[in-house]
N, C-alpha and C positions, 0 to 999 in steps of 0.2 A: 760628859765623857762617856763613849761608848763602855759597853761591859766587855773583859777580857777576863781569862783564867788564873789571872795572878790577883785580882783583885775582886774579884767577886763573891768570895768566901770574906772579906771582910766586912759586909755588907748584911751577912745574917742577921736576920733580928730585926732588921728594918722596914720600913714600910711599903709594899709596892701599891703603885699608884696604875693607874690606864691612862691612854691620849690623853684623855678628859681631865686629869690632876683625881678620879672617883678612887677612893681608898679600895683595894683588892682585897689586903691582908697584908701579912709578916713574911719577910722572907725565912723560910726557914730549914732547906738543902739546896742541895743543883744538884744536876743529874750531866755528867758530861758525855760527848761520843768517843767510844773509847778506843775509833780507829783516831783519832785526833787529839785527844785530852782538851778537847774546847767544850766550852761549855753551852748547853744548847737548850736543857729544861731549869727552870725553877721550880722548887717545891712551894707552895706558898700556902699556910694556914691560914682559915678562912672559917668566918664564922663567931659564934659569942662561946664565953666558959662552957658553959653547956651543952654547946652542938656544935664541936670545930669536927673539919675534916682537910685535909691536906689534898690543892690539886697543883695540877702540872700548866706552866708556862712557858712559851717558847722564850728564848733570851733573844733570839734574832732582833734588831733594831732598838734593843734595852739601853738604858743609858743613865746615869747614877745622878746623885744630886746630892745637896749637905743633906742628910736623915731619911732617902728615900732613894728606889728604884722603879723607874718608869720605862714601864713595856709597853709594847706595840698591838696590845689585845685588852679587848677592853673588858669591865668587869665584871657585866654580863656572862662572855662569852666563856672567861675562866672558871668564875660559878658553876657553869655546866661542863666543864672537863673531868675527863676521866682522875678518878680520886684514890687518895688511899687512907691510910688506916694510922694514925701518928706511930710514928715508929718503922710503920710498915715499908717496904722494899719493893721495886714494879715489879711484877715478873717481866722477862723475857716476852711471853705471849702475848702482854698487853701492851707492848712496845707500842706496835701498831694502831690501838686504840687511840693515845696519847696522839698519835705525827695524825690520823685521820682529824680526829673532833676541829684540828685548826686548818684543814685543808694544805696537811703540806707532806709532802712525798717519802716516803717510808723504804728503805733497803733494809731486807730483813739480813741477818748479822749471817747467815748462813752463804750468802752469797760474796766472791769479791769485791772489796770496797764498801760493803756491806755497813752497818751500824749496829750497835748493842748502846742502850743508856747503863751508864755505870753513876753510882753513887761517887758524889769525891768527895 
């Protein structure tokens, strides 16, 4: 089942996976476009007790499973995404960091039609 905004949020807590079935992390927000209310990032913790840190995945081509979410990016490449702080919030500014690191196109919210990630 593809990921949509009515359902995605029930999913917290579980496990995302890449192409590969390689363990990512925990889902643990989404971040949606807030000219849309769809959802377009995952937050996913990553890491051991010790040394987590929270990064960004896109949901484009995501798709659920009994105990798991499997994205279109594999676990490498999440690893080195733009990250944040448990708790923490993206700014605005680093919008772009986020849509760059996967190579996919960035309308800054200032413009029409524009994008802001929003926490949901």
């Amino acid at each position: 089942m593809s990921v949509n905004a009515e359902s995605i949020i029930d999913w917290l807590g579980e496990e995302v996976v890449d192409p590969e079935g390689h363990r990512v992390g925990r889902l643990e927000d989404v971040y949606v476009d807030t000219s849309s209310d769809e959802p377009v990032f995952a937050v996913v913790k990553l890491g051991l007790l010790t040394s987590q840190r929270h990064a960004f995945v896109p949901l484009r081509g995501a798709t659920v499973a009994p105990r798991h979410v499997r994205v279109a990016y594999s676990a490498a490449l999440v690893r080195k995404a733009p990250a944040l702080e448990p708790g923490g919030v993206l700014p605005v500014e680093a919008e772009v960091d986020v849509y760059n690191h996967y190579g996919l196109e960035y309308t800054p919210a200032e413009t029409p039609g524009g994008r802001r990630l929003a926490r949901r």
